[in-house]
Structures are given as C-alpha cells and as structure tokens.
matplotlib code that plots the C-alpha trace (Angstrom):
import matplotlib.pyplot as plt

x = [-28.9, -30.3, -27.9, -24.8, -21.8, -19.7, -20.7, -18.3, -19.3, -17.3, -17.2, -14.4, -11.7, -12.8, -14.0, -15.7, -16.2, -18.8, -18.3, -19.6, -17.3, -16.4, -15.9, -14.4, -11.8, -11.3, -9.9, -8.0, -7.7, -6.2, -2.7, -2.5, -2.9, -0.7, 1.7, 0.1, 0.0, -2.6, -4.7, -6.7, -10.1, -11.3, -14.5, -16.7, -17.6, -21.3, -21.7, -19.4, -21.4, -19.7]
y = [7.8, 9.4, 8.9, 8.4, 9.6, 9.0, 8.7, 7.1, 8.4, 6.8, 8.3, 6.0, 9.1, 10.8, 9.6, 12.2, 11.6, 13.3, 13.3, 14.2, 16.2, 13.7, 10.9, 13.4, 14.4, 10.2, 9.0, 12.1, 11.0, 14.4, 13.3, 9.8, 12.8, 15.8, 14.9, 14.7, 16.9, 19.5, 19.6, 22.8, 22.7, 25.3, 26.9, 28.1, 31.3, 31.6, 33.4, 30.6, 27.9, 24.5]
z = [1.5, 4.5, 7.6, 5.1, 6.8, 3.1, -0.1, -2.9, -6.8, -9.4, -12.6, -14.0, -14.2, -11.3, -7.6, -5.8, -1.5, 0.0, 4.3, 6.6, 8.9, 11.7, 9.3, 6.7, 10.0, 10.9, 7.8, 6.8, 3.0, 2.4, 3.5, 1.0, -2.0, -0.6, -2.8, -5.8, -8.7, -9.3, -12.2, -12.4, -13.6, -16.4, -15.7, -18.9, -19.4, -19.0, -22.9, -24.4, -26.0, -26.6]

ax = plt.figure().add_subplot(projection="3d")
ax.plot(x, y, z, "-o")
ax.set_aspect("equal")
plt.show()
C-alpha cells in the first residue's frame, strides 16, 4: 500500500477511510455524514476482563 493516498477497510458494519490529507481535504466526506447520528463508542477499562 505504499503511495496510497485512501485506503477503504470494510468490516461489514463499519467502513473505516484512511487519507491522506490532500485527498482527505478533496472529497470532504465529512459533510454527506454531518447529519447523522452519533453513536458513542465505550472504551474498556484496562482491569475489566471480558
């Protein structure tokens, strides 16, 4: 992946983009999701096993 300027991850659920900053600044994809909802993510406590 050396030169990428965006990488796409799909984990079904979730998409991640990784940018780099001019093409991160070009396509803006910030402003399609501004409006929607927040889900906040819970961290673990680093003494809580699972």
């Amino acid at each position: 992946m050396d030169g990428a300027q965006w990488i796409l991850i799909d984990y079904g659920d979730i998409v991640i983009h990784v940018f780099d900053d001019e093409i991160r600044t070009y396509y803006d994809l910030e402003k399609f999701w501004i409006d929607a909802p927040r889900i906040p993510l819970e961290t673990a406590d680093p003494g809580e096993k699972s």
